[in-house]
Wavefront OBJ file of the C-alpha trace (Angstrom):
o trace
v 0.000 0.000 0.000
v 2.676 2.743 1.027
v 4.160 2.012 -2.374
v 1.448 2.455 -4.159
v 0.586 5.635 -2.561
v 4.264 7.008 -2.754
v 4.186 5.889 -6.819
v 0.777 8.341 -6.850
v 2.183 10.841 -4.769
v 5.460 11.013 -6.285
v 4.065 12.420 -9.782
v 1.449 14.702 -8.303
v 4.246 16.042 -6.242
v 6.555 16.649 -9.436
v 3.830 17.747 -11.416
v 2.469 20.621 -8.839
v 6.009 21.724 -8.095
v 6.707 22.247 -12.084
v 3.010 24.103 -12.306
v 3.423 26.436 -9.276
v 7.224 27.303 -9.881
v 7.221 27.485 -13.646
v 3.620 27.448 -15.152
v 4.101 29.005 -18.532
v 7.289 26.231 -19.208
v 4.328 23.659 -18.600
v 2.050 25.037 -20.830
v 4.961 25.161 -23.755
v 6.993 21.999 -22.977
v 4.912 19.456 -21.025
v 5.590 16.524 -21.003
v 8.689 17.233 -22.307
v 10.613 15.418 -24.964
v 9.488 17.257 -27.883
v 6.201 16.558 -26.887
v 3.571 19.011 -26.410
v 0.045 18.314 -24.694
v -0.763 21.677 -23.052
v -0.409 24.106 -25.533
v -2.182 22.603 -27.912
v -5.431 22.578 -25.425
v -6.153 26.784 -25.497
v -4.618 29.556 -24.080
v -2.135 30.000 -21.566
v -3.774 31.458 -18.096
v -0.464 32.023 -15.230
v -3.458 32.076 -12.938
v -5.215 28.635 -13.663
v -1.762 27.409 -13.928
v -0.310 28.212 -10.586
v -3.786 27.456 -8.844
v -3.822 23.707 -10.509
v 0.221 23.363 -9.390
v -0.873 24.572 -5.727
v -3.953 21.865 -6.036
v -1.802 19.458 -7.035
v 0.990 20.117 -3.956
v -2.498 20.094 -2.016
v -3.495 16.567 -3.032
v 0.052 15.244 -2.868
v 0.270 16.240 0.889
v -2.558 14.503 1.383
v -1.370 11.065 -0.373
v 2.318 11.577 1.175
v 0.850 12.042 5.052
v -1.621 8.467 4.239
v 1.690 6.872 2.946
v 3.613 8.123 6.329
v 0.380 6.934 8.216
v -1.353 4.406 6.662
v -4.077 5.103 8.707
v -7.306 2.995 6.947
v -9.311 6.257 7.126
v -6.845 8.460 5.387
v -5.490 6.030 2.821
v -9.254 5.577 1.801
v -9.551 9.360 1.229
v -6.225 10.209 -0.624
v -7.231 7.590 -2.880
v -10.415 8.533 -3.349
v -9.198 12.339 -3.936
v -6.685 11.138 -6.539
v -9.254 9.082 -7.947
v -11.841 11.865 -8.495
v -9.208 14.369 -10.154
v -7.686 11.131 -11.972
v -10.971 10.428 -13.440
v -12.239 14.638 -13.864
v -8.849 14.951 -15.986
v -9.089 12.192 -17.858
v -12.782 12.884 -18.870
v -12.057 16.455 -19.953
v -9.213 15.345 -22.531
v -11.329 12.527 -23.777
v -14.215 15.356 -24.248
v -11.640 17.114 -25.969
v -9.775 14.331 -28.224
v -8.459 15.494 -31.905
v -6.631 18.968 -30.206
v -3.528 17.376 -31.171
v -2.174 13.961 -32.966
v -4.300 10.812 -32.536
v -0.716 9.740 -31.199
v -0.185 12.417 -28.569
v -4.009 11.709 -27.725
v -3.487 7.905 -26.929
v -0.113 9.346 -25.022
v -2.023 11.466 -23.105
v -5.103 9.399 -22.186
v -3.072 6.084 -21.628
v -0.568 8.812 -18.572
v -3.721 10.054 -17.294
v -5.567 6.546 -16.693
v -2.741 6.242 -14.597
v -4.246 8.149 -12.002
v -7.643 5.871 -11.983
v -6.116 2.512 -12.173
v -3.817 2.864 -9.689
v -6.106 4.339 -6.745
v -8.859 2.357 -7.671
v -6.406 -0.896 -7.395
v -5.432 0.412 -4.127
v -9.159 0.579 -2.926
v -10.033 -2.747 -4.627
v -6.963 -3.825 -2.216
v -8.223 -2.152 0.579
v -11.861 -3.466 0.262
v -10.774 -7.294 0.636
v -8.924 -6.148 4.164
v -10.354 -6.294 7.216
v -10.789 -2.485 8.129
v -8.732 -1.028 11.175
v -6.724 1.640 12.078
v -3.643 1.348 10.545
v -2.779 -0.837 7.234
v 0.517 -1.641 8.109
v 1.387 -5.087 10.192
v 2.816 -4.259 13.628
v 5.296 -6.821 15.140
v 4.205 -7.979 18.427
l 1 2 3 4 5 6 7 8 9 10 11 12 13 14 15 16 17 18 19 20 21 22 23 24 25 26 27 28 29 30 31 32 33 34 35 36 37 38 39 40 41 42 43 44 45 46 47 48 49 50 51 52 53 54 55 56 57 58 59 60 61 62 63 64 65 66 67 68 69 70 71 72 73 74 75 76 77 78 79 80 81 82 83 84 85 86 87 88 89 90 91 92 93 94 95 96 97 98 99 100 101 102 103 104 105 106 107 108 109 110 111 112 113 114 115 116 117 118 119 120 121 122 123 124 125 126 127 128 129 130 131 132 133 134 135 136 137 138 139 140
């Protein structure tokens, strides 16, 4: 479980930090290698940009204190929070498919499923677990 949530909270983490710090080199260059999956989508806003990065560093707080913890109760709700932004992002660029290269599409869709099949995994995991406090075995 802790890796799982570290493997979620790692990119949300990474991703926030680049948003906040350097939103307009997002918009141009993300996700890098030549690639470009932002721009393509409308205009640039610094605003919406820096707010998304600080949501982001919001929700990876969340899913890096459950990984420290792995209390039941907040592992449940970090995924579920990734899980409803996973699946919100990924239905907005599937609502808006054809903005760039059926390629970069598939890309882009296939990175941000990521963010659903993971969590929901996790809770699939979670669900066949007897609940209590803590998810992590205690030596006694």
């Amino acid at each position: 479980m802790r890796i799982g949530l570290v493997a979620l909270a790692l990119p949300c983490t990474a991703l926030g930090v680049w948003l906040y710090l350097e939103p307009h080199t997002f918009y141009a260059d993300f996700p890098g290698f030549g690639a470009h999956w932002v721009s393509p989508m409308g205009p640039y806003s610094q605003h919406a940009f820096s707010d998304f990065g600080g949501a982001l560093l919001g929700l990876s707080l969340v899913v890096w204190a459950a990984a420290r913890s792995l209390e039941h109760g907040l592992v449940r709700v970090a995924l579920l929070a990734v899980l409803v932004w996973g699946t919100a992002h990924f239905t907005y660029h599937m609502m808006h498919l054809n903005m760039m290269s059926t390629v970069a599409d598939v890309e882009n869709q296939t990175a941000l499923s990521y963010f659903i099949i993971l969590p929901a995994a996790l809770l699939i995991d979670m669900s066949r677990t007897k609940p209590r406090r803590s998810l992590h075995t205690r030596p006694t």
